[in-house]
C-alpha positions, 0 to 999 in steps of 0.5 A, a space after each residue: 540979177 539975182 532974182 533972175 538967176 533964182 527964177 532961172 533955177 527955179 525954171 530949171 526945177 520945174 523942168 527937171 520935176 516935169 521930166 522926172 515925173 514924164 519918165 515916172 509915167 513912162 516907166 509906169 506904163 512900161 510896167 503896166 504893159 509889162 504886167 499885160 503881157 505877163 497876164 496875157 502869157 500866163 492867160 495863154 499857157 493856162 488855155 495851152 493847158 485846158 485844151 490839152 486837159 481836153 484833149 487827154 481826156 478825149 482820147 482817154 475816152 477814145 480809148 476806153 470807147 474802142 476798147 469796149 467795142 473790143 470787149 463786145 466784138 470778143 464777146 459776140 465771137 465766144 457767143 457764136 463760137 459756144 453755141 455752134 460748138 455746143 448745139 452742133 456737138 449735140 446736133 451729131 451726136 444724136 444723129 449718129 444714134 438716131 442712124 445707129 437705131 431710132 430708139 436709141 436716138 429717143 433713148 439718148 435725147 431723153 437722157 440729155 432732156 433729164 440731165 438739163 433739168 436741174 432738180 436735183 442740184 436744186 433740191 440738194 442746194 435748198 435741203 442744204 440750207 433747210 436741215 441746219 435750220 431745222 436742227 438750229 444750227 443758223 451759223 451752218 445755215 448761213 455758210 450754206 446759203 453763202 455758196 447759192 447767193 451773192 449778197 453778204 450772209 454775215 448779218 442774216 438770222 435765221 428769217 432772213 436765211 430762208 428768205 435769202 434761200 427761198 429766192 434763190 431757188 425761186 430764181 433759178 428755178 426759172 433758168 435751172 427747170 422751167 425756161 430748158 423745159 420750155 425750149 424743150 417742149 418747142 425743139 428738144 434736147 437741142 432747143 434745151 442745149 440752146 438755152 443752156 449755152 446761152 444762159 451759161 454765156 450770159 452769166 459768164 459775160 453778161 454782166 458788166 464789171 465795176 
């Protein structure tokens, strides 16, 4: 009898390990799934997160994408607006001497000729520079080749002062004398009112800024 009850206890064990044991898997499961789910979650808000990083960022270029297409759209406008207000200014005023007197007409469209040229500016510009050389005086020399270029003077010597000078003459030499010269040559004071206003239009908004 007391075997009996022993092997009864011992059955009982048995069951009560297996059902602890059962209930320990299922509660591992539990936690398991628990742990998917979190994983699943925290998987979805992180993709919730990236699509709207996405979209910001798209819209973001949207925006700058329409607002250069404004920029453009303004600029393309002031272009036209310059040129016909400027060509069209000249247009009549010439017109006008020409119907007053023919020569006066001749007279005035010479005069406009001769103030598109830039030789003087030019000339002064480069003399600027040149005469504080000559006397060695660098410091003058750069603070005048400072007001023609646009690179940083400070650490030019001497040399590098003329050169900087030099190109910058050479350069606009081309849009100051030899391209208003041209037009001029083709179409007259008016062509070189043209090229003027276009030159002056392109320096003004032709350049990207950084």
């Amino acid at each position: 009898r007391f075997v009996g009850k022993e092997k009864l206890h011992h059955n009982i064990n048995n069951i009560n390990n297996i059902n602890n044991a059962d209930n320990a898997r299922s509660a591992q499961d539990n936690q398991d799934n628990q742990d998917t789910q979190n994983t699943q979650s925290t998987q979805s808000t992180q993709n919730a997160q990236d699509a709207q990083d996405t979209q910001d960022i798209q819209n973001a270029q949207d925006t700058q994408n329409a607002r250069e297409s404004r920029e453009r759209a303004a600029g393309g406008v002031l272009v036209l607006l310059v040129l016909i207000a400027s060509t069209g200014l000249v247009l009549l005023l010439l017109a006008l001497c020409r119907r007053i007197n023919p020569w006066l007409g001749i007279i005035a469209e010479g005069i406009l000729c001769g103030r598109l040229l830039a030789l003087r500016s030019l000339r002064e510009a480069a003399y600027a520079v040149r005469d504080p050389l000559l006397q060695g005086d660098v410091d003058g020399a750069r603070r005048a080749v400072s007001m023609i270029v646009g690179r940083d003077t400070d650490p030019l010597n001497a040399e590098g002062i003329a050169k900087a000078a030099v190109e910058t003459v050479s350069e606009n030499t081309s849009d100051g004398v030899t391209a208003p010269l041209f037009y001029m040559i083709l179409f007259g004071g008016i062509g070189g009112i043209f090229y003027k206003a276009v030159n002056t239009m392109d320096s003004m908004i032709g350049y990207k800024n950084d």
